[in-house]
N, C-alpha and C positions, 0 to 999 in steps of 0.2 A: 843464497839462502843457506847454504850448507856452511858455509865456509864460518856462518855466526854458531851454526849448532858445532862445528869441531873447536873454535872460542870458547863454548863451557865445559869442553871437554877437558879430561885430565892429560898433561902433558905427555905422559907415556902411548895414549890412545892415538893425538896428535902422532907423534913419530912414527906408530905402526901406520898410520892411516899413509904417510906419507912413503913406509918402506916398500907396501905395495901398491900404492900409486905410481912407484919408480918400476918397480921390479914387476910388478902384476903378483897373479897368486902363486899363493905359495900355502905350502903345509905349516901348522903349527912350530913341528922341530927348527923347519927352516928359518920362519919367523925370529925361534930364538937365536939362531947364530946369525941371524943377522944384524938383530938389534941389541943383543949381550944384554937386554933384560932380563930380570929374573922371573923365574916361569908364574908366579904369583900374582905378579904387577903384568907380566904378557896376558894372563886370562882375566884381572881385571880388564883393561884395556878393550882385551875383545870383547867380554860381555858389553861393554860402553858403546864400542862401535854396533854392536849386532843389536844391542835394544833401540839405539837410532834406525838403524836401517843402511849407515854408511859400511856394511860392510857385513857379506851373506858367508853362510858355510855349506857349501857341498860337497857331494861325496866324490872319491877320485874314480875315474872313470880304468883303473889298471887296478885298485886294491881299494875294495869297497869299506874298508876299517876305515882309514883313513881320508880324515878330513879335509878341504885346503879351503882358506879363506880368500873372498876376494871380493875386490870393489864393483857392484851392480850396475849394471849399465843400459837403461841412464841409472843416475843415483833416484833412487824416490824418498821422500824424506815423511814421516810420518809425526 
């Protein structure tokens, strides 16, 4: 079921969906040096995934500023 909702997704949202499917979460900054998107289309992207549901943000358990995204498990799809 999932795999058709990241299908209308935008390509960019596709590759993060997949950089931390590989890597697991990660913070924001990390995100961008991983996928040398530009910080514009990175926050597209996650808005995309976060209004599906494919991908939550919580707080870091060492420094409560920051955020780190990561794939929900199980996935729930709404």
């Amino acid at each position: 079921m999932f795999a058709y909702i990241l299908k209308t997704l935008p390509p960019s949202a596709n590759f993060v969906f997949y950089v931390l499917e590989r890597k697991g979460p990660m913070a924001r900054y990390r995100i961008l040096d991983e996928t040398n998107l530009p910080d514009r289309t990175l926050g597209y992207a996650l808005d995309s995934l976060l209004k599906k549901g494919l991908v939550i943000r919580v707080s870091d358990g060492k420094d409560r500023r920051l955020r780190i995204y990561q794939i929900p498990s199980p996935i729930i799809v709404t």
